[in-house]
Structures are given as C-alpha cells and as structure tokens.
C-alpha positions as CSV (number, residue, x, y, z in Angstrom):
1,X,0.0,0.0,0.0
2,X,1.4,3.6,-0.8
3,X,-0.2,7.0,0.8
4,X,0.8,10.3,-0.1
5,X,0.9,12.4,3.1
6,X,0.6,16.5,2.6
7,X,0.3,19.0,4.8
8,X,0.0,23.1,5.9
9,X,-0.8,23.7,2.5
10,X,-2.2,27.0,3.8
11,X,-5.3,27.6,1.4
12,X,-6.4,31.2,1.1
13,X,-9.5,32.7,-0.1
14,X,-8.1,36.2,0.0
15,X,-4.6,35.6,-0.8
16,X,-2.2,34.4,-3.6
17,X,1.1,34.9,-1.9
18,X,1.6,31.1,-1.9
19,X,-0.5,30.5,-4.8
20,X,1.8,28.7,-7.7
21,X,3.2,26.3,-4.6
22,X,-0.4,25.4,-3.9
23,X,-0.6,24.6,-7.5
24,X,2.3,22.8,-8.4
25,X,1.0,20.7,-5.1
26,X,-2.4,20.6,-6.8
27,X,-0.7,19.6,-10.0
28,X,1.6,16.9,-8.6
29,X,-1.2,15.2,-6.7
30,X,-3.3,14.9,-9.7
31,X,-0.8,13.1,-11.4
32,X,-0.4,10.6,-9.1
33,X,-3.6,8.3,-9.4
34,X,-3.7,7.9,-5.6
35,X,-6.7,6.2,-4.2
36,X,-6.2,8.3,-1.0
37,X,-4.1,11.1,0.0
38,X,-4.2,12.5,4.2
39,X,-3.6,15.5,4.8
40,X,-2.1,16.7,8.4
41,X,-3.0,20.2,9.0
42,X,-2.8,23.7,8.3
43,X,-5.4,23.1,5.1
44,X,-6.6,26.6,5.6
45,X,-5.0,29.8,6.2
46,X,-6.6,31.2,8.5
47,X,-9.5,28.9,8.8
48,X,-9.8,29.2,12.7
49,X,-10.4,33.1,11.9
50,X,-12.1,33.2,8.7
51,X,-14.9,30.7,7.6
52,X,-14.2,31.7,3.8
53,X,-10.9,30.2,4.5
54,X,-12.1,27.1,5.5
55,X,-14.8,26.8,2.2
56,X,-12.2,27.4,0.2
57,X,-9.7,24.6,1.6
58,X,-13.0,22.7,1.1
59,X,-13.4,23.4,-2.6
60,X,-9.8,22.6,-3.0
61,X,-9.9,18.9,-1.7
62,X,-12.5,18.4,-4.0
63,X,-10.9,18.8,-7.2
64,X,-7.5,16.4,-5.9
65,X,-9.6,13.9,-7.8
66,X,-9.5,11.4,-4.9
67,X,-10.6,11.5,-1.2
68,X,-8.1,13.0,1.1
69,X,-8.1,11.8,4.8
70,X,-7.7,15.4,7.0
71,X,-6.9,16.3,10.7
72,X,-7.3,19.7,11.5
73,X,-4.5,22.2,12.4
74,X,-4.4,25.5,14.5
75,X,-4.7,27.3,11.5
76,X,-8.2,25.1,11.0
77,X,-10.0,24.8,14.3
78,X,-7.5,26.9,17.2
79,X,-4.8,26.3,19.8
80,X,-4.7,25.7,23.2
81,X,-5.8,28.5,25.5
82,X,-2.3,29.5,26.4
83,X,-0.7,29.4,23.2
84,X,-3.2,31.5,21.1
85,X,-5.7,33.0,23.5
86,X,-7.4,34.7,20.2
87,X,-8.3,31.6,18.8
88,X,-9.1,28.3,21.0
89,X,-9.9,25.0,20.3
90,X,-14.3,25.6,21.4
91,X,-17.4,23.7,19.9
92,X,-17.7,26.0,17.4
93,X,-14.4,25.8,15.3
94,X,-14.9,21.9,15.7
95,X,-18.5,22.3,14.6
96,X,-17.3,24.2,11.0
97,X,-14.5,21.6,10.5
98,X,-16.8,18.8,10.6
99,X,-19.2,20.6,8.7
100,X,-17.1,21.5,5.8
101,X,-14.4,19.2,5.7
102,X,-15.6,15.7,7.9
103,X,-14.7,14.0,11.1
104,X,-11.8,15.8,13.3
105,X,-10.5,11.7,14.1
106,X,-10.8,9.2,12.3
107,X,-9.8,5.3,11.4
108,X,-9.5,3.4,8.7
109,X,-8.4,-0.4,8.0
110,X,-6.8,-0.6,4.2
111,X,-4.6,-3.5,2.9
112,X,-3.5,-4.8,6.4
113,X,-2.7,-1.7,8.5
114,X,-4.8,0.5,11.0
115,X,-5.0,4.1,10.0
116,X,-5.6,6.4,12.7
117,X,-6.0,10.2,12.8
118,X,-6.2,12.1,15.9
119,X,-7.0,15.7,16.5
120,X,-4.3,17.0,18.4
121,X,-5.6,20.4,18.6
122,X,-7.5,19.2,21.6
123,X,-4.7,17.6,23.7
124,X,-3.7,19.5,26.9
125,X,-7.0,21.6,25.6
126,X,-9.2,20.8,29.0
127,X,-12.2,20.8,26.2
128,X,-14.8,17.9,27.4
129,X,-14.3,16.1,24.3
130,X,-10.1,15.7,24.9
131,X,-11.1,13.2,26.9
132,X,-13.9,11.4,24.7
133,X,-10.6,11.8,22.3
134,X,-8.3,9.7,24.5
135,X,-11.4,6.9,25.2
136,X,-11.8,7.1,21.4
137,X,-7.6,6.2,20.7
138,X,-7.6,3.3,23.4
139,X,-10.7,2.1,21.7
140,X,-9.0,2.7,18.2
141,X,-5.5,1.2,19.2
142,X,-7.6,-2.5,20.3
143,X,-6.4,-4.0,17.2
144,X,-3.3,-6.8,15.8
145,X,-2.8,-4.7,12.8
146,X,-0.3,-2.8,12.9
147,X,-0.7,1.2,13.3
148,X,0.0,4.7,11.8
149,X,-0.6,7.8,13.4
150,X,-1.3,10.7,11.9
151,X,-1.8,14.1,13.1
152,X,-0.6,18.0,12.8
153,X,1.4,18.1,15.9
154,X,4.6,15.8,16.5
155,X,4.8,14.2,19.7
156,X,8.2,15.7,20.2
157,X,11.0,17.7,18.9
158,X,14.1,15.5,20.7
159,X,12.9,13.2,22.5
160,X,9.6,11.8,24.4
161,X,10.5,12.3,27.6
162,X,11.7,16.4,26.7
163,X,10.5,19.3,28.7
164,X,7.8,21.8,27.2
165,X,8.7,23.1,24.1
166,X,5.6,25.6,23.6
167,X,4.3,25.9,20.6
168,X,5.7,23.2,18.4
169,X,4.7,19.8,20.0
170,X,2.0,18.4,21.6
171,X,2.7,19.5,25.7
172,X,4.0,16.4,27.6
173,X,1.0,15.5,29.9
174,X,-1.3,14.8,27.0
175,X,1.6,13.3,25.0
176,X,2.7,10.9,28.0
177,X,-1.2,9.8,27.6
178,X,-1.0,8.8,24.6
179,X,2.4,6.8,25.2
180,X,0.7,5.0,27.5
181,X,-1.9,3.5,25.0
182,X,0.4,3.8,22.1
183,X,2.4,0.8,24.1
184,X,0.1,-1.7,24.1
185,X,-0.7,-1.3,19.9
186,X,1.7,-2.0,17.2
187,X,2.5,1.5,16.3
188,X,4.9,1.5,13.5
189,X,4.3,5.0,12.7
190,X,3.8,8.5,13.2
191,X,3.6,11.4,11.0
192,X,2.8,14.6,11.7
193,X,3.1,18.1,10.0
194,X,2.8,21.7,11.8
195,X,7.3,22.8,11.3
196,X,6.9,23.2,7.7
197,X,9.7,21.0,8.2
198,X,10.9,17.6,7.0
199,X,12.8,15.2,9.4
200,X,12.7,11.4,9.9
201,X,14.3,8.9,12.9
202,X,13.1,5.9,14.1
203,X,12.6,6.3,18.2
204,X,11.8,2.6,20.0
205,X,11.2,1.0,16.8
206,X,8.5,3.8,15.7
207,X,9.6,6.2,12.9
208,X,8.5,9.7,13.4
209,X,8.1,11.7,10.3
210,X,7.4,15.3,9.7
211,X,5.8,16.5,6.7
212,X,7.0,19.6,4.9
213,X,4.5,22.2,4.5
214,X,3.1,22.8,0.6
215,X,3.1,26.9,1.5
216,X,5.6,28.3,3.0
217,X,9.3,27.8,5.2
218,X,10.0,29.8,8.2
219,X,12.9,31.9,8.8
220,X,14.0,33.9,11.5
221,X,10.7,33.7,13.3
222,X,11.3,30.0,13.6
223,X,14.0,28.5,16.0
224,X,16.3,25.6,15.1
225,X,14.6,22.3,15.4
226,X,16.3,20.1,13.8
227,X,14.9,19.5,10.5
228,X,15.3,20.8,6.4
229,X,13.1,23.7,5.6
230,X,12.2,22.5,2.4
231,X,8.5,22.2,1.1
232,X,7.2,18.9,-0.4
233,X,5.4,16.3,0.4
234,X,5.8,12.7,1.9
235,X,5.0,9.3,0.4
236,X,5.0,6.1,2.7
237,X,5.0,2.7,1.9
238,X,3.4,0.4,3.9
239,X,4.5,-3.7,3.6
240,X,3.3,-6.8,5.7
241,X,4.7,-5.4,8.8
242,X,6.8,-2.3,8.0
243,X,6.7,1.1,6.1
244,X,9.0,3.1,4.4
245,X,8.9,7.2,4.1
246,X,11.0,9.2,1.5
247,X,10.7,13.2,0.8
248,X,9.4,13.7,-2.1
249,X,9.6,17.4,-3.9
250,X,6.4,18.2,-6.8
251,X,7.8,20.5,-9.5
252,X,7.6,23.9,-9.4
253,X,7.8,24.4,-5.4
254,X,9.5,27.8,-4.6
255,X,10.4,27.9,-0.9
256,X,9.0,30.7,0.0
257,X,9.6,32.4,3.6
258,X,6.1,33.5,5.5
259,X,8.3,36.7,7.6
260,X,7.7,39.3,4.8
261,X,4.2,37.9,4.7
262,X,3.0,37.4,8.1
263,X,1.6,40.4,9.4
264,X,-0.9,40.5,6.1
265,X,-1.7,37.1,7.1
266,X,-1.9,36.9,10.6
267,X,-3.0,40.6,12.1
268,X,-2.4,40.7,15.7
C-alpha cells in the first residue's frame, strides 16, 4: 500500500502569496492516481479566523480527484488556551471543521494496516471532548494490525521524555497519555506536520516523520529544530509489517519564507 501524506498547505481565499506552490502541489497530486491522500494540517489559512478560508480549503480537496483523509490544524480549528488566546480549540471551530471538511478523528483499516488520525488540537485543551478523544484512541489502538498515526502536531521535537517546548509539539502530559496507550498497539508510525519542516528517525522501533508544508518555510521567526526547511510532500510505503517514508519534492515548489508575509496574514 502507498499514501501520499501533505500537509499546511495553507489555502487562502483572500490571498495568492503562496498561490503557484499550492498549484504545483495541486498539479503533482493529480498526477499521481492515488486512491487516498491524508492531509495533516494547516489546510486553511486562517480557517480558525475566517470561515471563507475554511470553504475554500474545502473546494480545493475536491478537485484532488481522490478522497483525502484530514486532521485539523491550528490554523483550522485553534490552539490551546495558552498558546493563542485569540483563537481556542471551542465547539464551534470543531462544529465548522466537521461541517465543511468531515470528522476531526478518524480510522480506517486498508490493505492490512490501521490508519488512525487524531485531532491534536485538543490535547492538553481541558475541552470535554479531549477526553472522549483519548477513550476514542484506546478504543482505536484495540487492534493486531499494525498502526500509523497521523496528526498535525509531532509528539516531540528530541525526545519523548523532553520538557515543554511551547508551541511546536504536543505538551507532555497529553503526550505521556498517549504513550501509554500507544504501548500496548503495534504502532509502526507517526507522521505529523505543523514545522513546515521535513525530518525522519526511528525512536523505539516507531519512525517519526514530519511533513514539509506545501506553502511556505519559516525563517527567522522560527528557532532551530532540527529538521530541512524545504517544502514537499511525503510518500509512505506500507508492507506486511513495516513502512518506508522518503521526501518527495512536486515541480515547481519555490520555498518561500512567511516573515515578509506574516503580518498581512496573521494581524495581531
């Protein structure tokens, strides 16, 4: 089985700064005949701000001419409370996500393997359905196939058992939770988006895998964590037991930097 993973492709219904890198994305995907793509993150813009953001990501997964499996991003439904206090994770941004777009989490069995994806906007959240979320992945990791994982966070920048690192990860209480079912599963892999950044290792016998965003890098704005800012995309391949992830780059990608563009895009 092969799946094309995307991510933060950053859809705009007001803006074409990263217009020709969503279409060489749109372009590439097309091409490839996929039965399914997933998509972990970021879709919109500004999504969590702007609904017309969120119809136009929408409109643009329709014409990819096959389904795409999503999990929703900041930039889709919000934050925790502490990391953008302008936009949280409430009922409502999760209502217009599954209106427009489909289930927040999500599994699905194809060609031997368990494919899960998990809204980690709500971990660490304290929003009543967090935990209906973490009943939902024990119930969702009861299973002899072997797992992926995808969702717009990572787990971790370094390592699992790492300190805070604000913004970029999921926080480490919600993400010890989910260790602790995650151990008694066959979880082979996870891949998340979120750094506009690609990186790969293999931590306990689980490779971790970031996407690169389809948008935009970050510059100065962004501290070192590790990984290539380059945009592309990801394709895994999945055998009996294991799976393989190389970077792949669509044509036409220009790796843009958001700095010059950020205050347009993201008024404070």
């Amino acid at each position: 089985m092969r799946l094309i993973q995307i991510s933060d492709t950053h859809v705009s219904a007001n803006h074409r700064f990263f217009a020709e890198n969503l279409e060489a994305t749109t372009r590439w995907l097309r091409s490839q005949q996929a039965p399914v793509f997933v998509h972990t993150g970021d879709l919109g813009m500004d999504a969590a701000g702007q609904e017309v953001d969120l119809h136009a990501s929408r409109d643009w997964l329709a014409g990819l001419g096959a389904p795409t499996l999503c999990v929703p991003g900041n930039h889709d439904v919000g934050d925790r409370s502490e990391i953008n206090p302008r936009q949280p994770v409430n009922d409502e941004r999760l209502r217009l996500w599954r209106d427009a777009i489909g289930p927040d989490r999500w599994v699905v069995d194809r060609e031997g393997w368990r494919l899960i994806g998990l809204n980690a906007m709500l971990l660490g959240t304290g929003h009543q359905e967090e935990d209906i979320q973490y009943a939902w992945f024990d119930e969702a990791l009861a299973t002899e196939l072997p797992v992926a994982i995808f969702l717009h966070k990572p787990l971790f920048i370094d390592a699992p058992d790492e300190a805070p690192r604000g913004y970029w990860p999921v926080a480490p209480q919600p993400r010890q939770r989910l260790f602790a079912s995650m151990r008694r599963a066959r979880v082979k892999l996870v891949a998340s988006g979120h750094l506009h950044m690609h990186r790969q290792q293999t931590v306990d016998g689980i490779s971790y895998v970031w996407c690169p965003a389809s948008s935009f890098v970050c510059g100065e704005s962004q501290e070192e964590l590790g990984g290539e800012r380059r945009l592309g995309a990801v394709v895994h391949d999945f055998g009996a037991d294991t799976v393989s992830s190389r970077f792949v780059r669509p044509e036409g990608l220009d790796d843009l930097l958001i700095e010059p563009f950020a205050r347009v895009l993201f008024p404070r």
